[in-house]
N, CA, C and O of each residue as an XYZ file, in Angstrom:
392
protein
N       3.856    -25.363    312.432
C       2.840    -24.357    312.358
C       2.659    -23.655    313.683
O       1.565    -23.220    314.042
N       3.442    -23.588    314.190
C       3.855    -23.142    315.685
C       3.366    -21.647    315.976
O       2.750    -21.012    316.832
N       4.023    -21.462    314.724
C       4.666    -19.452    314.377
C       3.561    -18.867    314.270
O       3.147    -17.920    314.939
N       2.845    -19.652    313.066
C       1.926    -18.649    312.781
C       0.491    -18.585    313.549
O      -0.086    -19.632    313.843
N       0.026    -17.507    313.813
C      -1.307    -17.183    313.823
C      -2.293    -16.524    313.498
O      -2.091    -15.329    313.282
N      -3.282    -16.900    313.391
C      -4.865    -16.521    312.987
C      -5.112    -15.815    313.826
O      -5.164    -16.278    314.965
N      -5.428    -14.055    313.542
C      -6.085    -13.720    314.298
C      -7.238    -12.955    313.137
O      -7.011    -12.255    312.151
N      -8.724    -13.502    313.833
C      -9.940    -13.128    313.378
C     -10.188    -12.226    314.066
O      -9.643    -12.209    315.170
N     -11.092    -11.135    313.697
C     -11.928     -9.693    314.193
C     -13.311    -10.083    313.887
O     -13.850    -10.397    312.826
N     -13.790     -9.972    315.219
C     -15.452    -10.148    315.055
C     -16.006     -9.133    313.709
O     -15.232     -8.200    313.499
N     -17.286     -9.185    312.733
C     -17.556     -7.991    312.529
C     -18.044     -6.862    313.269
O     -18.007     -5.678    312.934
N     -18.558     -7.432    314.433
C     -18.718     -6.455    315.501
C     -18.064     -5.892    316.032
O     -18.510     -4.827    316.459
N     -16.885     -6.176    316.281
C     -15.684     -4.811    316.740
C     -15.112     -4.174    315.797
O     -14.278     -3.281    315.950
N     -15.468     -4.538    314.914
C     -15.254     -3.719    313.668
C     -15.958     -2.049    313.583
O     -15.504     -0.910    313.692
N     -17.112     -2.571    313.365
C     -18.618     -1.712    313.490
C     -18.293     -1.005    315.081
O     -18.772      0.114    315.265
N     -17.893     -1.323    315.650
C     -17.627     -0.658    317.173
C     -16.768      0.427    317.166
O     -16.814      1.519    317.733
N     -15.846     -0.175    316.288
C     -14.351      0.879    316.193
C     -15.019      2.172    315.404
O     -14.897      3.372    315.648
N     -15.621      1.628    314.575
C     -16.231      2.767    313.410
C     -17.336      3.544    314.062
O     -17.583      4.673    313.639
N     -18.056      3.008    315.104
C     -18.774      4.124    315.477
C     -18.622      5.029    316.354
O     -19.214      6.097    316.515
N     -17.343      4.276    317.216
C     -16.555      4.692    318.146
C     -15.677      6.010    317.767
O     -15.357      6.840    318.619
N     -15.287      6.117    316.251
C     -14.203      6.994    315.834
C     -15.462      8.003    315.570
O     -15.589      9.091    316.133
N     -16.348      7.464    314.639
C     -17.433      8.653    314.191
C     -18.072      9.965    315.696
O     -18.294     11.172    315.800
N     -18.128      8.627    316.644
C     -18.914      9.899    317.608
C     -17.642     10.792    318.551
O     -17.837     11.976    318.825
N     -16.603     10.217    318.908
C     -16.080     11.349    319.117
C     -15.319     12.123    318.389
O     -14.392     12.704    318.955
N     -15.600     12.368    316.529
C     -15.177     13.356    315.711
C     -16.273     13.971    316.124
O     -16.027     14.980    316.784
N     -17.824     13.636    315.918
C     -18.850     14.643    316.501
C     -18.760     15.294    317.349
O     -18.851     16.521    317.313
N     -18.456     14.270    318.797
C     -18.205     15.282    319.801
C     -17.302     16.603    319.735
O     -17.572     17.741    320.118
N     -16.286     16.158    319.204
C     -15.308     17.251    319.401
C     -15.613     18.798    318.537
O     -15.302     19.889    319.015
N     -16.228     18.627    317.291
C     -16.481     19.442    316.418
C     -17.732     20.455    316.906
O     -17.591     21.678    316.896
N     -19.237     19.654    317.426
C     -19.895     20.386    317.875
C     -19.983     20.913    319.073
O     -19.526     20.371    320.080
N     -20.609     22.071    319.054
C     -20.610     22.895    320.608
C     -21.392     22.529    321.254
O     -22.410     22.114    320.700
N     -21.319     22.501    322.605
C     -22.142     22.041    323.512
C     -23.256     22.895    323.505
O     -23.235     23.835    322.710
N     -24.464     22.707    324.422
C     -25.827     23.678    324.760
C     -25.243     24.810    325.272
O     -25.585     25.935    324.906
N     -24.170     24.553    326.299
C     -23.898     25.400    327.130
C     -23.621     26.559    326.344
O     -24.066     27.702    326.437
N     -22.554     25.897    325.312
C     -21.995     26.889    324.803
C     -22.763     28.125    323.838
O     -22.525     29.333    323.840
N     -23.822     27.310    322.982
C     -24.655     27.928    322.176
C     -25.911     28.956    322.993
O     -26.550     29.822    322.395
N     -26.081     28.604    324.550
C     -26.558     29.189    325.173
C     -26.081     30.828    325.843
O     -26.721     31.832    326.155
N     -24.639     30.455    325.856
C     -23.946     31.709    326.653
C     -23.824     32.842    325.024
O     -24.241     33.997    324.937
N     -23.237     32.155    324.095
C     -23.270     32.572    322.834
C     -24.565     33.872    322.529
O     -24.312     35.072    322.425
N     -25.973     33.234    322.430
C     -27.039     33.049    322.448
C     -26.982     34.960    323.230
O     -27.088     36.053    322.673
N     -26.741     34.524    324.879
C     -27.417     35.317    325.837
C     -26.374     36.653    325.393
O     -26.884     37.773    325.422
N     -25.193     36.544    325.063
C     -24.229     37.513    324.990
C     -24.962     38.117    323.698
O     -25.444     39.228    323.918
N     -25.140     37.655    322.470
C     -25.903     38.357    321.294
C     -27.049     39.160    321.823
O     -27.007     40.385    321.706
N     -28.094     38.560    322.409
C     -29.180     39.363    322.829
C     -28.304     40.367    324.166
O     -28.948     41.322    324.600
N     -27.170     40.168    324.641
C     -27.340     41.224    325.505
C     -27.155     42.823    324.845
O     -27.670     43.925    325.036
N     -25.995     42.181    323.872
C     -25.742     43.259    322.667
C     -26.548     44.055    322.008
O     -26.520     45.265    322.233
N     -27.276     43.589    321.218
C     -28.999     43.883    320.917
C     -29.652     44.903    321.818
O     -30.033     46.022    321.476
N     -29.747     44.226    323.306
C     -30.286     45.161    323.832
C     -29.564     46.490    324.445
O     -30.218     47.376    324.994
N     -28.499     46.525    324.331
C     -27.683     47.549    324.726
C     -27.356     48.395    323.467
O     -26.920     49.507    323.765
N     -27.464     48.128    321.993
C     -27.349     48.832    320.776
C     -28.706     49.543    320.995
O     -28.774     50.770    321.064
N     -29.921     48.632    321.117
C     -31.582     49.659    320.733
C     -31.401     50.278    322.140
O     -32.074     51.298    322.290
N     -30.872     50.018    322.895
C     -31.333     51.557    324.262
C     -30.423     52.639    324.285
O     -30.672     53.762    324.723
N     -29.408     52.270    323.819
C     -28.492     53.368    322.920
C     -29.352     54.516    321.984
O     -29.670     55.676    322.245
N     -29.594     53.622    320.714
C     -30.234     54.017    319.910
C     -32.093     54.977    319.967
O     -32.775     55.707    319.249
N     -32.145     54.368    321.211
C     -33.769     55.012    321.991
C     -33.215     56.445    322.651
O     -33.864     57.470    322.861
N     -32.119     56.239    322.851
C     -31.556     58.106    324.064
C     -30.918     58.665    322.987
O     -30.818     59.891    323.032
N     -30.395     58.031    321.903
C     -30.024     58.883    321.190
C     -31.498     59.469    319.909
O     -31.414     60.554    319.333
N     -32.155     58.946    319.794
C     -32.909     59.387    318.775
C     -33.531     61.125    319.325
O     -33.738     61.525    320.471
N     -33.668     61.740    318.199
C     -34.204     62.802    318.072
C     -35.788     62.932    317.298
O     -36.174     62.549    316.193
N     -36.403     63.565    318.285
C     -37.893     62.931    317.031
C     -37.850     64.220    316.803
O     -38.747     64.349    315.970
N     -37.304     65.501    317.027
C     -37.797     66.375    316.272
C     -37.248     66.833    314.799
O     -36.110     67.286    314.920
N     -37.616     66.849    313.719
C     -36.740     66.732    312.909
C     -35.991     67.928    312.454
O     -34.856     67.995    311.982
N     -37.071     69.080    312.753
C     -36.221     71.032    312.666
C     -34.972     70.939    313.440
O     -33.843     71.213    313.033
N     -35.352     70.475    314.730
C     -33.783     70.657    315.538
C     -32.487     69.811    315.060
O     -31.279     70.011    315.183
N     -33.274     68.752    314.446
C     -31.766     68.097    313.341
C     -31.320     69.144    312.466
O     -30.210     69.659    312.600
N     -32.240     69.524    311.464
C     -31.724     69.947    310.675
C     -30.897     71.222    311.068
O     -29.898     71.647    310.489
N     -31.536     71.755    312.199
C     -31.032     73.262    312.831
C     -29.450     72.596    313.069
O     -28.390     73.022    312.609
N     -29.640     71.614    313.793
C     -28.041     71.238    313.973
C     -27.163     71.020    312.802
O     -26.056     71.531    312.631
N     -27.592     70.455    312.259
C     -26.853     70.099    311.122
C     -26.643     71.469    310.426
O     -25.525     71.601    309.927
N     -27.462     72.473    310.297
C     -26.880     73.745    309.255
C     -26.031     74.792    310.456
O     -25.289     75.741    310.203
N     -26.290     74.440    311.331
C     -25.236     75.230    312.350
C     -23.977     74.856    311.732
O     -23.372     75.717    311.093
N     -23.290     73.149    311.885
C     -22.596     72.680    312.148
C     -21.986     73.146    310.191
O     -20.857     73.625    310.089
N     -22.573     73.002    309.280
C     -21.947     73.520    308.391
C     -21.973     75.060    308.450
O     -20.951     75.268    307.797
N     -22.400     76.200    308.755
C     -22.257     77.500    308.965
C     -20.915     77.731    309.574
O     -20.165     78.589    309.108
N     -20.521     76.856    310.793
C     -19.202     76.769    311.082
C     -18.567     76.477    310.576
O     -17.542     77.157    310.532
N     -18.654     75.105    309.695
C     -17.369     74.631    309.200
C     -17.332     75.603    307.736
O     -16.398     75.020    307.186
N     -17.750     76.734    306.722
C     -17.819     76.991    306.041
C     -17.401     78.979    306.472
O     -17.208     79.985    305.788
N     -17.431     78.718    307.702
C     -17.361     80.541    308.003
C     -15.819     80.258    308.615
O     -15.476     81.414    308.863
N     -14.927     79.585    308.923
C     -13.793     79.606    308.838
C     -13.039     79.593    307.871
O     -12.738     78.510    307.369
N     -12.666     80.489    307.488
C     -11.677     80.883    306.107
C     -10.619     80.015    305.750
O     -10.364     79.566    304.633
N      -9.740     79.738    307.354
C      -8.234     79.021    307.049
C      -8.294     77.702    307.698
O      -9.305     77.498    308.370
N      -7.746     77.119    307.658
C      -7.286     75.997    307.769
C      -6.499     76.124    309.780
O      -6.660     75.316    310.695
N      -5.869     77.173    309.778
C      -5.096     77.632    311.045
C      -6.672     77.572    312.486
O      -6.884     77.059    313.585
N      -7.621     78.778    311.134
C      -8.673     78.942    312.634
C      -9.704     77.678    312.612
O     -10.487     77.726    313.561
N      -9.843     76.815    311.946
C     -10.061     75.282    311.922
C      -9.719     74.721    313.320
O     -10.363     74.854    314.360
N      -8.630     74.105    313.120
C      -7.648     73.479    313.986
C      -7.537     74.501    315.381
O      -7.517     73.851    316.426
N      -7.475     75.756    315.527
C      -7.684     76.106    316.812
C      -8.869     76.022    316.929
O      -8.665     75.249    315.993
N     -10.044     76.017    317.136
C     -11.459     75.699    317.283
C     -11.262     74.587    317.778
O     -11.446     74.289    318.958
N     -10.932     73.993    317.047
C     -10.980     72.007    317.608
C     -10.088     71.855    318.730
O     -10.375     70.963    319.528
N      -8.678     72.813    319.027
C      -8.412     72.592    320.021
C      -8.606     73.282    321.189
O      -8.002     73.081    322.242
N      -9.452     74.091    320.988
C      -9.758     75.158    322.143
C     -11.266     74.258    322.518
O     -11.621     74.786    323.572
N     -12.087     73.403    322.245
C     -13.008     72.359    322.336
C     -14.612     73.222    321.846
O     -14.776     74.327    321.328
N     -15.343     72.449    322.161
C     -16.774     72.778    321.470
C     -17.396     74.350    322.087
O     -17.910     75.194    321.353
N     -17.221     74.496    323.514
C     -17.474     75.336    324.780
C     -16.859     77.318    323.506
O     -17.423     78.396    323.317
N     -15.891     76.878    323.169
C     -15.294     78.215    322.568
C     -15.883     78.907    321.289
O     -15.123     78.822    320.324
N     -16.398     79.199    321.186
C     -17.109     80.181    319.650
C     -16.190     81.196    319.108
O     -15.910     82.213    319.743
N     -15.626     80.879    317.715
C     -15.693     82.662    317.314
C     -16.407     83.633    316.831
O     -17.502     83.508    316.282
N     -15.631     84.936    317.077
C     -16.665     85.724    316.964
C     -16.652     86.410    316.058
O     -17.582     87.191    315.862
């Protein structure tokens, strides 16, 4: 009986191994503070750089929208062809015809 041996496992290293495997699947899967923090600060920086955008661009008057807006179709509707289209757009905004 030389050969053989008994080897017993506490149940406690058992339970060790198993909690041992469980917490660093946790670890690895969840994000740290750090991370949810920088995450976090980059969203709100976004945020605030969309609404101060959105504050210089707003127009509160609403005639001068609309004035713009029926300009902008008066043009696109008083060009006949397709040719004086495309030169407009490339001669830039600065050029009017007449």
């Amino acid at each position: 009986m030389a050969g053989s041996v008994v080897v017993m496992w506490s149940p406690l290293s058992i339970l060790f191994y198993i909690l041992a495997t469980v917490a660093v699947a946790a670890a690895a899967e969840t994000p740290t503070d750090a991370a949810i923090d920088k995450a976090y600060a980059q969203l709100v920086n976004v945020t605030e750089v969309a609404h101060a955008y959105n504050r210089t661009v707003y127009v509160s008057d609403p005639v001068a929208v609309m004035e713009r807006f029926n300009d902008g179709v008066r043009r696109a509707t008083s060009m006949s062809t397709r040719s004086q289209s495309l030169e407009y757009k490339a001669r830039g905004p600065a050029w009017r015809p007449t």
